[in-house]
Wavefront OBJ file of the C-alpha trace (Angstrom):
o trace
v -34.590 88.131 97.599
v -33.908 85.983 94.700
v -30.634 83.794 95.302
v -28.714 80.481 93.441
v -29.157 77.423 95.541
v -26.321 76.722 96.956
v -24.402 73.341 96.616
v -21.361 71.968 98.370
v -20.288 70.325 95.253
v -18.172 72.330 92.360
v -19.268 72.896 89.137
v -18.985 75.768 86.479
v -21.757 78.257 87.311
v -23.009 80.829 84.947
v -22.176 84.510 86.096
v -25.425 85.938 87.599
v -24.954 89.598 89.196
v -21.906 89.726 91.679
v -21.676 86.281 92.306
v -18.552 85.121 90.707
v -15.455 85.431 92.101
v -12.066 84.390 90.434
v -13.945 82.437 87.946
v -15.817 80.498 90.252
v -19.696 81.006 92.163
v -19.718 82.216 94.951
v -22.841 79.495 96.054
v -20.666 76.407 95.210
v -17.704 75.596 97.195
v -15.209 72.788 96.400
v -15.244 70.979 99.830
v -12.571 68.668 99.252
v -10.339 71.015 97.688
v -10.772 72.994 100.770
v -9.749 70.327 102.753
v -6.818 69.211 100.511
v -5.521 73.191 101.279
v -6.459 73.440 104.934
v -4.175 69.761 105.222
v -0.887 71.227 103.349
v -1.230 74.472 105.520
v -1.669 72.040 108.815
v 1.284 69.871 107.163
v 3.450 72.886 107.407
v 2.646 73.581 110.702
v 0.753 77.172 110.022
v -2.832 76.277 111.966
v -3.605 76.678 115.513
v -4.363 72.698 115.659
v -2.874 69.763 117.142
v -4.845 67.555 115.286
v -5.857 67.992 111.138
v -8.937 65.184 111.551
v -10.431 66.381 114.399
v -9.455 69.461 114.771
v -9.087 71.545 111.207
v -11.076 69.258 109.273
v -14.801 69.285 110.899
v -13.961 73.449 111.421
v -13.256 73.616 107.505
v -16.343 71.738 106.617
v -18.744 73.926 108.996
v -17.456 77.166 107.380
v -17.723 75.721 103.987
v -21.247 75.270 105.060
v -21.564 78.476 106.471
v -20.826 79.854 103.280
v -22.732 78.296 101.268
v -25.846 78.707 103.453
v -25.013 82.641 103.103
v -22.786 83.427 100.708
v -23.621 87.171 101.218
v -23.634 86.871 104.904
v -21.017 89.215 107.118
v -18.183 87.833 108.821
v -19.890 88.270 111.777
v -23.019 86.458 111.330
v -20.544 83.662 110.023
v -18.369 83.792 113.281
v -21.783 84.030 115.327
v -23.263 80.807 113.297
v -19.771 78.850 113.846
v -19.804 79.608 117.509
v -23.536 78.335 118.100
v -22.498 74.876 115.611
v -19.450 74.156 118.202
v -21.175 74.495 120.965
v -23.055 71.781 119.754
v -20.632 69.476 119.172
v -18.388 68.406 122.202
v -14.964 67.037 120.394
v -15.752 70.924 119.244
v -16.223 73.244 122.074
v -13.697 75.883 123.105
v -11.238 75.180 120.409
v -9.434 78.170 120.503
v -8.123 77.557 117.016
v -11.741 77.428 115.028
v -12.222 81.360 114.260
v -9.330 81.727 113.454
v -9.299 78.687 110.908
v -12.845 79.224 109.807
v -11.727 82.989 109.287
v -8.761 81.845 107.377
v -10.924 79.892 105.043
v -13.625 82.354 104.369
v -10.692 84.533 103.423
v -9.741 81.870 101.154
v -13.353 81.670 99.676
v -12.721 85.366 98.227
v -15.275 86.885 101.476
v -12.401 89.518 103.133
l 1 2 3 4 5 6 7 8 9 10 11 12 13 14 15 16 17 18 19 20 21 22 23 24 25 26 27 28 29 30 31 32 33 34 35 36 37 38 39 40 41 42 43 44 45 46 47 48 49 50 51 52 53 54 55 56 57 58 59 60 61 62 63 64 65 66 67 68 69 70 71 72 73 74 75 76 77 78 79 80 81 82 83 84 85 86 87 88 89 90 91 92 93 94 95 96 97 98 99 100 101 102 103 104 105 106 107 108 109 110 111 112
């Protein structure tokens, strides 16, 4: 399978196949963009989080990753892969909040 290496950094990408969406790769995510969005909707008060540093934040970042790691991954796989990365991580585990975030983003990201 041939695929773009994926980068966390943004950049114009040339249109290869169905990779583009809304003018932008799918293998290149804008991580601090992200971030910038996921902090206005946590400003407002619309995430299941208490806390946007240590709660949204490290969430947003894994699914970025996610995503860039397999951009043509299912939702599932991606929910599977988050769920295996918190476990890991003990400020992490059993935030009831982080599917629903990480979903949120990956919406975001063009993947419904």
């Amino acid at each position: 399978m041939n695929r773009l290496p994926a980068t966390s950094v943004y950049s114009e990408a040339p249109n290869v196949g169905n990779t583009m969406i809304h003018g932008r790769s799918k293998h290149i995510v804008d991580v601090e963009r992200e971030l910038a969005h996921w902090k206005a909707a946590f400003n407002l008060g619309t995430l299941p989080a208490m806390s946007f540093r240590y709660e949204v934040a490290p969430v947003v970042r894994l699914a970025c990753d996610i995503y860039v790691r397999d951009p043509h991954g299912t939702r599932s796989a991606w929910i599977d892969d988050l769920q295996d990365r918190l476990a890991k991580r003990s400020s992490l585990r059993g935030h009831p909040g982080a599917a629903e975030i990480a979903d949120r983003c990956w919406s975001l990201l063009g993947c419904a």
